[in-house]
C-alpha positions in Angstrom: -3.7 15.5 7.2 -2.0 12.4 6.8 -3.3 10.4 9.7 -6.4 11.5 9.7 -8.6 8.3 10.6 -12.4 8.9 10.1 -15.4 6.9 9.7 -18.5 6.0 11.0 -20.8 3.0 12.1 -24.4 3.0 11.5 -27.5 1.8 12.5 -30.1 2.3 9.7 -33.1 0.8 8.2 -36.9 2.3 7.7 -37.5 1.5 11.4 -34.7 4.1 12.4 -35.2 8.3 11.8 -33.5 9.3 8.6 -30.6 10.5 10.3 -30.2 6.6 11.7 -27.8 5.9 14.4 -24.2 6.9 14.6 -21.2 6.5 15.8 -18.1 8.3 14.5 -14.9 8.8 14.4 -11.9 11.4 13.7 -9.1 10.0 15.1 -4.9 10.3 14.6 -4.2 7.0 15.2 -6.1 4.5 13.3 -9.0 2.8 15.0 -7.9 -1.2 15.9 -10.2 -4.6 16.0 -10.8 -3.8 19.9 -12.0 -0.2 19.3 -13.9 -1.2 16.0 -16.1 -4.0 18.6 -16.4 -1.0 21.2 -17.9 1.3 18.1 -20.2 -1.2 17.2 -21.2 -1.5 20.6 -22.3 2.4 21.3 -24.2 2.6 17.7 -26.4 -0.7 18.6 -26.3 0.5 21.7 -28.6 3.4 20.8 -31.1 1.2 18.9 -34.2 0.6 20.8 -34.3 -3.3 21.9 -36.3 -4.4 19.3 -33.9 -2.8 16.5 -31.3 -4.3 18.3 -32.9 -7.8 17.5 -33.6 -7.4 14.2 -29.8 -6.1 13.4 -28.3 -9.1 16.1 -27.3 -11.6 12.7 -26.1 -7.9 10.9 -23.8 -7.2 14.3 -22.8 -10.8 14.2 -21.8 -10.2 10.7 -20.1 -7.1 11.7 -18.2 -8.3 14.5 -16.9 -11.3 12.1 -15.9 -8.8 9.9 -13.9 -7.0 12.0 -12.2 -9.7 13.4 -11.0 -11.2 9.9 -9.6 -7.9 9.0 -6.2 -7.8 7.8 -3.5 -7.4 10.7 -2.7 -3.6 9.1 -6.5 -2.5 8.9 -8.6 -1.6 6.2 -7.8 1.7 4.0 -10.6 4.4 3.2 -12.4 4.9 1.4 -14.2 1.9 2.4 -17.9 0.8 2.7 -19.8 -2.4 4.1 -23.1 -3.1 4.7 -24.4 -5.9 6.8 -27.6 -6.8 6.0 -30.8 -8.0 7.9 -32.2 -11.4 5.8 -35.7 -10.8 5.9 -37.2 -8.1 7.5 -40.5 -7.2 8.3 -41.5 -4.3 6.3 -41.6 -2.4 8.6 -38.5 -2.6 8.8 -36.8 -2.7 5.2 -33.3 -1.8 4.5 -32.5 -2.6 8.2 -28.9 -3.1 8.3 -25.3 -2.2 10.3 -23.2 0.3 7.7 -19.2 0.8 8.1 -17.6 3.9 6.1 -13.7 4.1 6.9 -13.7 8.0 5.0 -10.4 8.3 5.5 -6.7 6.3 6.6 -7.4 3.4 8.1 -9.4 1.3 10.7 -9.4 -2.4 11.9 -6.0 -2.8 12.7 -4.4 -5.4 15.0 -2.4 -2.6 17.2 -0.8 0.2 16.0 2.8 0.5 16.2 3.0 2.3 19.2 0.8 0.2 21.1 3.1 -2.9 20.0 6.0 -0.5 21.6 7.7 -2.1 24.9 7.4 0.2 27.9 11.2 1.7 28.3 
């Protein structure tokens, strides 16, 4: 379908199950800057507090990311990483993964929410 929107944040890293945390998405319209911050917010969301602090400079990163993206989003098929500098080993690979599968995501607005009420 041609506005088929999909992706996914994720939580993941060798402190997280192998299934890591997830947040997806399968939407018609694409996914702006405000709904990207609100994804990023229920996958973190679902770390324990200490994975949250070891993935706060890979959210920052994240959230950075989102905001410089291009007024008209970013088309799938897309991947990022945001790495954590230096974790424990416990903890290696830690890190906050985007996949846009699909249309787009990180837009400004979409059209119709730039539409004046009539």
């Amino acid at each position: 379908m041609a506005d088929d929107n999909r992706g996914q944040w994720q939580a993941q890293g060798n402190d997280i199950s192998a299934n890591g945390h997830c947040h997806p998405w399968n939407e018609p319209k694409a996914p702006t800057k405000a709904d990207a911050l609100l994804h990023l917010v229920t996958v973190t969301g679902r770390c324990t507090q200490e994975q949250r602090t070891l993935r706060d400079g890979a959210t920052r990163k994240a959230q950075a990311y989102i905001k410089r993206a291009p007024p008209d989003g970013i088309p799938g098929f897309h991947m990022k990483s945001f790495k954590v500098k230096s974790p424990p080993q416990k903890a290696r690979k830690a890190r906050i993964d985007l996949e846009i599968t699909s249309g787009r995501a990180l837009c400004d607005a979409t059209a119709d929410d730039k539409a004046p009420d009539k």
